[in-house]
C-alpha positions as CSV (number, residue, x, y, z in Angstrom):
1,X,13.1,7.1,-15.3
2,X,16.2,5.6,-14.5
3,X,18.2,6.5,-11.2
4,X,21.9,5.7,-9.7
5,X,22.9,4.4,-6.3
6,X,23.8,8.1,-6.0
7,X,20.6,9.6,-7.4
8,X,18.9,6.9,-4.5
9,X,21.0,8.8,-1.8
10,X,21.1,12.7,-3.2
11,X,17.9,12.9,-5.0
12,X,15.5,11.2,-4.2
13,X,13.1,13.9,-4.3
14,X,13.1,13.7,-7.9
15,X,13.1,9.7,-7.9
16,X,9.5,10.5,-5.3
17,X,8.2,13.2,-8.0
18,X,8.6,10.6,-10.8
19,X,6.7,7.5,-9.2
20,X,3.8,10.0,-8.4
21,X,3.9,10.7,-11.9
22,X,3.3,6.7,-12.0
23,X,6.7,6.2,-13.6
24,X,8.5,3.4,-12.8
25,X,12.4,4.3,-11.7
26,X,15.1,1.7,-13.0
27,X,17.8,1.0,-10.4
28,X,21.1,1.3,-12.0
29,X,24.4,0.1,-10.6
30,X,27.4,0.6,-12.4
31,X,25.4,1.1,-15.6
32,X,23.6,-1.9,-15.2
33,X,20.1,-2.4,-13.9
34,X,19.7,-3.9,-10.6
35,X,16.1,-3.7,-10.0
36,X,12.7,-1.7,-11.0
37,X,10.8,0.9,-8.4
38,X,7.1,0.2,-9.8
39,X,4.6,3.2,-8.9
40,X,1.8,1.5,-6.5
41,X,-1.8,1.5,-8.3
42,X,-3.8,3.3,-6.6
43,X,-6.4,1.6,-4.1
44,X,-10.2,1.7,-5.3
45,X,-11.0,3.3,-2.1
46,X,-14.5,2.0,-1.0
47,X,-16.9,4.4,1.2
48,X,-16.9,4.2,4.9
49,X,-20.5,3.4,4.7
50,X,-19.8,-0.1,2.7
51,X,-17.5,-1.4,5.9
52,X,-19.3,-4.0,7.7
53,X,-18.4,-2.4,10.8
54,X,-20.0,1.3,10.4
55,X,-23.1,1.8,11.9
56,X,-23.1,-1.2,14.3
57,X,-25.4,0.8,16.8
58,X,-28.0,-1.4,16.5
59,X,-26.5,-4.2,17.1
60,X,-26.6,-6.4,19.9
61,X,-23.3,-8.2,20.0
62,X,-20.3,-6.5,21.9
63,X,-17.7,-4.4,20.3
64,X,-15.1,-7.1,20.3
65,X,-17.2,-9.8,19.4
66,X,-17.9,-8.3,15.7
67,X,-14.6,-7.5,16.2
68,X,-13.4,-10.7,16.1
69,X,-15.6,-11.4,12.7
70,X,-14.1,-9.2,10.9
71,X,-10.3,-10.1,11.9
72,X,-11.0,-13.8,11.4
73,X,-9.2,-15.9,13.7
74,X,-5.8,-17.6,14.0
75,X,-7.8,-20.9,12.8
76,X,-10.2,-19.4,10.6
77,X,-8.5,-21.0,7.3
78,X,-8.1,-24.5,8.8
């Protein structure tokens, strides 16, 4: 699809319908294209069940302390 400044501002509606469609929307300006509006993949959503962090009942460590595992700290690349 390809979509104006003025389609950006007064339809964008229809510009919303086409990247659901997984189109991707050229940006024109002045009949030239300025950019490219790219559909985003959709995530291969994992189950709740496969996060580290479900379930933790069992565990013994406190709530922030796994916390904190998962986040990774400030240093955690160093």
């Amino acid at each position: 699809m390809q979509a104006t400044v003025v389609d950006l501002r007064y339809h964008m509606n229809d510009v919303l319908k086409a990247l659901d469609r997984n189109e991707n929307v050229d940006i024109l300006y002045r009949g030239k294209r300025k950019g490219v509006l790219v559909a985003k993949a959709d995530r291969a959503g994992g189950k709740v069940q496969d996060h580290p962090f479900f379930n933790m009942r069992g565990s013994e460590r406190s709530v922030s302390a796994e916390m904190d595992d998962l986040r990774g700290g400030r240093y955690r690349d160093i």
